[in-house]
N, C-alpha and C positions, 0 to 999 in steps of 0.2 A: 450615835452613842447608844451601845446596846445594853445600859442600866437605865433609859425611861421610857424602852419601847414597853407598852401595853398597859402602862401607869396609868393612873388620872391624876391630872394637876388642875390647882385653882391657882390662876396668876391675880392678880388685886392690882389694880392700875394698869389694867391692860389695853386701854386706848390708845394710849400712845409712849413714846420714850421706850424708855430701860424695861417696863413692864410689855409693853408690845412686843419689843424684838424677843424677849423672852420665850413669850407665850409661839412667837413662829418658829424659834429654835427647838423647843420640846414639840412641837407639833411634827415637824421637819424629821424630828429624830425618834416618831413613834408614838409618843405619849396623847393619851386624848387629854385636850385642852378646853377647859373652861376660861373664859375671860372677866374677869369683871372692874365694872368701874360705872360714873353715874351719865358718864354721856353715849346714849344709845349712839350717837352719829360715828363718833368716834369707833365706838364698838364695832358696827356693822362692819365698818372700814376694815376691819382688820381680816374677816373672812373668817372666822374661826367661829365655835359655841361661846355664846356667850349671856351676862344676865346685867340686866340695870340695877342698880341698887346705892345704898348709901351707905360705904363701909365705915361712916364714923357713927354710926347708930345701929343699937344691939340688933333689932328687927331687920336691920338691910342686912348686915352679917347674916344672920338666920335665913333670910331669904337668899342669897351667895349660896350659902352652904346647902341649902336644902336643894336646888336648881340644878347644882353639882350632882351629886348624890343620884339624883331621879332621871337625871338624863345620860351620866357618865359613868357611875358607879362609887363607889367608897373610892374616899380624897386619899391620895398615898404621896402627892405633892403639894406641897403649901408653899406660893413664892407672895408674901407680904409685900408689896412692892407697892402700894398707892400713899397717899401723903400729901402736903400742903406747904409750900416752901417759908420761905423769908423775907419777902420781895418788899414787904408793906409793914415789915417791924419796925419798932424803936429803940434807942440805948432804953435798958431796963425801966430809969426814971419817969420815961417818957409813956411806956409799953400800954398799950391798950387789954385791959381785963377781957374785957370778948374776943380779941385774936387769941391770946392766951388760952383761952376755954377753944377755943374753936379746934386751936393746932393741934391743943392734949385730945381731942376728942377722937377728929382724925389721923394723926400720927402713934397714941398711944393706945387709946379704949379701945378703937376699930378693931388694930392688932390683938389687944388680948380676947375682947370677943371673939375672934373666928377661931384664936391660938385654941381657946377654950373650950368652942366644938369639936374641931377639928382632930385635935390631938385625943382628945378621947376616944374616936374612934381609929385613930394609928395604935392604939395601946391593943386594942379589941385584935388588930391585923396583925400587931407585933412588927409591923414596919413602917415606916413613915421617914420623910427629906421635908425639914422646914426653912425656910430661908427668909431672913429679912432682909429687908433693905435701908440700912441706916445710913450714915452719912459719915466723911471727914467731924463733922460738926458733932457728932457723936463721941470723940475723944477730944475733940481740940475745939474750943466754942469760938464760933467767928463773933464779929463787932455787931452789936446791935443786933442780936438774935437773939434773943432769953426761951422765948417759946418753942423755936425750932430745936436748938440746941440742947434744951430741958427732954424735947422727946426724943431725938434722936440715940442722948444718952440714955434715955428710959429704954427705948427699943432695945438695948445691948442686956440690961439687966433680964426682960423679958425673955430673950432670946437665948441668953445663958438658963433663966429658971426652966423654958420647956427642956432645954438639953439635960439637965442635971435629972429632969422627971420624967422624960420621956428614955432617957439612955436605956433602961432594963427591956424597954420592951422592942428595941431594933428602929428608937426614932434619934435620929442625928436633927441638930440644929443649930445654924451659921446664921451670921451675917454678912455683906458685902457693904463698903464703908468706899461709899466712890467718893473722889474729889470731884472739882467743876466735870462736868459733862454737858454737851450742848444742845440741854434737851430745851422743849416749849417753857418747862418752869425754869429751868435756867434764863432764858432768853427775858422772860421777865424780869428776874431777879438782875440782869444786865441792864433792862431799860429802865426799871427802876434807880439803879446805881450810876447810870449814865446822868439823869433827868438830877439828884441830887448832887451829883459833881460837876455836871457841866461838860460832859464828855458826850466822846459819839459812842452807840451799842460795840461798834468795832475799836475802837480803843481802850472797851471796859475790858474784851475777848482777849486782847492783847496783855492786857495786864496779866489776866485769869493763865495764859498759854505760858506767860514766862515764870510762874510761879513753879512747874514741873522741870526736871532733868533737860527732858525732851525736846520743851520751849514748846508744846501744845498739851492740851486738854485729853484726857481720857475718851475714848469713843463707846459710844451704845452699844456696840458689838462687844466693847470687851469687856464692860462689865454683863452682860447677856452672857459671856461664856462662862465667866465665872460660878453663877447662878445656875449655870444648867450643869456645870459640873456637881457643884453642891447638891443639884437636885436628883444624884444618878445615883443606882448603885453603887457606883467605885469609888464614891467618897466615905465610905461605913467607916474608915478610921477620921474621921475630919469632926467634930462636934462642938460646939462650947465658944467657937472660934469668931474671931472679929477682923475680915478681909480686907484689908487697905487697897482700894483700888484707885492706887495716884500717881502712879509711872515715877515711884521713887520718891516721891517729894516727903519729908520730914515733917512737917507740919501739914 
């Protein structure tokens, strides 16, 4: 894809999942790739540039973005992509005050801090591709999620404000809105759900597969495509927008 050869991107959650396959598709297809996320091992794994950091604290932000910058050049790609699931919620009544603070911090703050560097200096270059990664749960709140659900829909509002402010100056901003996908935090959020129903991991997969058209789950690749189209040139009419990546499904 010859809209992100010669770019710099900063993927956020680049260790592994939906955020890795990413970072190796813009890389694949030209673009220099920074990775970030807090587990070096993970990192390393992946073969590409990359920085440790804690994207739900201003200063790990700041050091993300600065690292980019010095070693790759001004960020012209932003894929928001790291997060903290729902695996260890409760119904609301129940809900623990510290997971709450924990999710907003990671799932929301993280985001607006880097938004906040970041897009500053896309305004400076007059172009910039920002991309979140929010969730099904972002429009449609699942059971016993308050935290997840709360930022997932924050991220949509975020993600709309950078596009409404970044539009004059040649910056587009989406989000991708996957359903189940069978990534490691999925796989938790399954063994979790297995452990309080009484089910096996593969029966919880089962349920998760016939919720779609398809009778399976969304795959990594194809939300990765999604993302890297958002993140090209040839998406300049695309902005504002909230991408359901659930192979038809309705809810």
């Amino acid at each position: 894809m010859a809209g992100v050869e010669g770019r710099t991107a900063l993927i956020t959650g680049a260790g592994r999942g939906i955020g890795r396959r990413t970072a190796e598709m813009l890389a694949e297809r030209g673009a220099r790739v920074m990775c970030a996320a807090r587990s070096e091992a993970q990192l390393a794994d992946v073969g590409l540039d990359y920085v440790v950091a804690d994207l739900g604290a201003q200063d790990g932000c700041e050091t993300a973005v600065a690292c980019t910058e010095e070693r790759l050049g001004p960020i012209e790609i932003f894929v928001c992509n790291h997060g903290i699931g729902s695996a260890h919620e409760r119904v609301i009544w129940e809900q623990d005050p510290e997971l709450w603070a924990k999710t907003m911090r990671i799932n929301l703050d993280g985001p607006f801090f880097l938004s906040r560097l970041i897009v500053g200096r896309m305004v400076e270059q007059k172009y910039g591709r920002v991309v979140f990664t929010s969730s099904t749960a972002g429009e449609i709140a699942e059971h016993a999620g308050s935290a997840y659900n709360a930022s997932k829909h924050g991220l949509l509002g975020l993600m709309r404000s950078v596009a409404v402010d970044g539009g004059p100056y040649g910056i587009t901003s989406n989000a991708v809105l996957p359903g189940w996908v069978r990534t490691e935090m999925a796989e938790r959020s399954a063994a979790q759900e297995g452990k309080d129903r009484s089910m096996t991991i593969d029966q919880v997969w089962e349920e998760r597969d016939a919720m779609y058209p398809p009778g399976r789950v969304a795959t990594v690749d194809e939300v990765a495509e999604t993302i890297s189209f958002l993140a090209s040139e040839e998406s300049s009419g695309v902005s504002g927008e909230a991408i359901k990546i659930a192979l038809g499904a309705i809810a």
